[in-house]
ROGUKE-882298 format. One record per residue (C-alpha): residue number from 0; x, y, z. Coordinates in Angstrom, 1 decimal, always signed. Layout:
resi:X:Y:Z
NUM:X:Y:Z
...
This chain:
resi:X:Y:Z
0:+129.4:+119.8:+77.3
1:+129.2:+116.9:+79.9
2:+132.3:+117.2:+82.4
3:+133.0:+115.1:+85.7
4:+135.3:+117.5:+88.4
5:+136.3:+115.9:+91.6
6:+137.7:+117.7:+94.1
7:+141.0:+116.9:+95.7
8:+141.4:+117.3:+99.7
9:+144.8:+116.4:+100.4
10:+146.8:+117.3:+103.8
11:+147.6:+121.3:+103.4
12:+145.5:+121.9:+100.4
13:+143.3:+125.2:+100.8
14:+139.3:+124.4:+101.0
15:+137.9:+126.3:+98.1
16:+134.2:+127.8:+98.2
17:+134.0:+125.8:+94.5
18:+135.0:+121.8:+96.3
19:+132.3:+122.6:+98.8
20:+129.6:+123.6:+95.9
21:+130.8:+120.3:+94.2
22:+130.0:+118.1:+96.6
23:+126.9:+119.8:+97.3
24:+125.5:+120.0:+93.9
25:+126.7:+116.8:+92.4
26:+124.2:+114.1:+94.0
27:+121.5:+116.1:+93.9
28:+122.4:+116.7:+90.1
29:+123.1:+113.0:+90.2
30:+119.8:+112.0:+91.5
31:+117.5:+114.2:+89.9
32:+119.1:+112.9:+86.3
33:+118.6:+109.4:+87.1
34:+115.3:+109.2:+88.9
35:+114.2:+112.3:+87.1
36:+111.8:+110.0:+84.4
37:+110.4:+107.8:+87.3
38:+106.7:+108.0:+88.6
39:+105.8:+109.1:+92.1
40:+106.6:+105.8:+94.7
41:+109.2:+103.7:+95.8
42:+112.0:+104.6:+94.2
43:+114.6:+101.8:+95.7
44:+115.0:+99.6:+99.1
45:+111.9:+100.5:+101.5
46:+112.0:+96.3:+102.4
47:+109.4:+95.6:+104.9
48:+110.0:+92.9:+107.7
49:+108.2:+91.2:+110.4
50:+108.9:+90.9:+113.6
51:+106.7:+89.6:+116.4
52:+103.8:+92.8:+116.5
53:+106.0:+95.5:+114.7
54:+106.5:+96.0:+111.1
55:+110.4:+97.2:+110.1
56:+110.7:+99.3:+107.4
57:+114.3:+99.5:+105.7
58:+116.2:+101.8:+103.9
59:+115.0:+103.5:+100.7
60:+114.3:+106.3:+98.4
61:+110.7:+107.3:+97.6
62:+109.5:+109.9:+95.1
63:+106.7:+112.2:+95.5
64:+105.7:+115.4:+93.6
65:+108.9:+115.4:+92.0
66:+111.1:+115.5:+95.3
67:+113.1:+112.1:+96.3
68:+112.8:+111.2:+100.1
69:+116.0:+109.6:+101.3
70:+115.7:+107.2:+104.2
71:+118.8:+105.6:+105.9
72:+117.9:+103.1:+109.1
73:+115.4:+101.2:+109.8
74:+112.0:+102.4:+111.1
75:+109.7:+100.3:+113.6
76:+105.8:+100.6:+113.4
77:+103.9:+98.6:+116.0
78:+100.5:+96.5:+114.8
79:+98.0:+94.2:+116.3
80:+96.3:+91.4:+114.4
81:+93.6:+93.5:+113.6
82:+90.0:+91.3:+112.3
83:+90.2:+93.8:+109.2
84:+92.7:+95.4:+106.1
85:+95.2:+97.8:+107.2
86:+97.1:+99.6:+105.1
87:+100.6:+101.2:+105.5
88:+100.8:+104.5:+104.4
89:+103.1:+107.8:+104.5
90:+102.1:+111.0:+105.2
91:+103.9:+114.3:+103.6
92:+104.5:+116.9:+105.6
93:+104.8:+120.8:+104.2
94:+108.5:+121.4:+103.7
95:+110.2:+123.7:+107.2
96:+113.4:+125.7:+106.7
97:+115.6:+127.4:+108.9
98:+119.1:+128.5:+108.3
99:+120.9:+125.8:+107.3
100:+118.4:+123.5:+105.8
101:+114.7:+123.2:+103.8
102:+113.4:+119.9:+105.1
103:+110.8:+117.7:+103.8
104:+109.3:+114.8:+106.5
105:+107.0:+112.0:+106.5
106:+105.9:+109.7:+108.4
107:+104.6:+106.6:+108.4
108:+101.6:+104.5:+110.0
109:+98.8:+102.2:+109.8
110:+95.3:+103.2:+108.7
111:+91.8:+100.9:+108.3
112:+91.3:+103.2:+105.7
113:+92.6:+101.1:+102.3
114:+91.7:+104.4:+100.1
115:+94.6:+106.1:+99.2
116:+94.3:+110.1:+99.6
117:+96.2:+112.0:+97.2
């Protein structure tokens, strides 16, 4: 049965264990519905300006092995003119957990190497 609950914080209302679960569930139910079908890349934003020798990376959302990357900001990457191809790439990192959180980083950078690496 599809069902839409939003929870209610209003001035002396009690917080409930179930509002928190809400709000923590429902995007990541969101997302995973909507990008579910898409192929592994660039999901959304990820807009690439120049500006004098650095390369700004925008805000986006990238897929990869089923798990959506979320990137809010902008991201600087320094390049010279170089006299051959460079290609900007992202690395995955193995997922790190501790407590509160199971991460999953990347990073990106420039590499002469123009074959992509699975």
């Amino acid at each position: 049965m599809y069902r839409n609950e939003i929870p209610v914080f209003g001035k002396g209302s009690i917080l409930k264990r179930e509002m928190l679960e809400n709000l923590r569930d429902f995007p990541r139910d969101f997302t995973d519905i909507y990008f579910g079908e898409h192929s592994d890349g660039i999901i959304s934003g990820c807009l690439l300006k120049v500006k004098e020798n650095k390369i700004v990376v925008k805000s986006g959302i990238i897929k990869y092995r089923e798990k959506l990357y979320f990137f809010n900001g902008e991201e600087e990457i320094i390049y010279e003119n170089f006299s051959h191809e460079v290609v900007l790439k992202i690395r995955f990192f193995q997922d790190e957990s501790d407590k509160s959180f199971l991460k999953y980083g990347t990073k990106l950078f420039l590499d002469s190497d123009t074959e992509l690496k699975d």
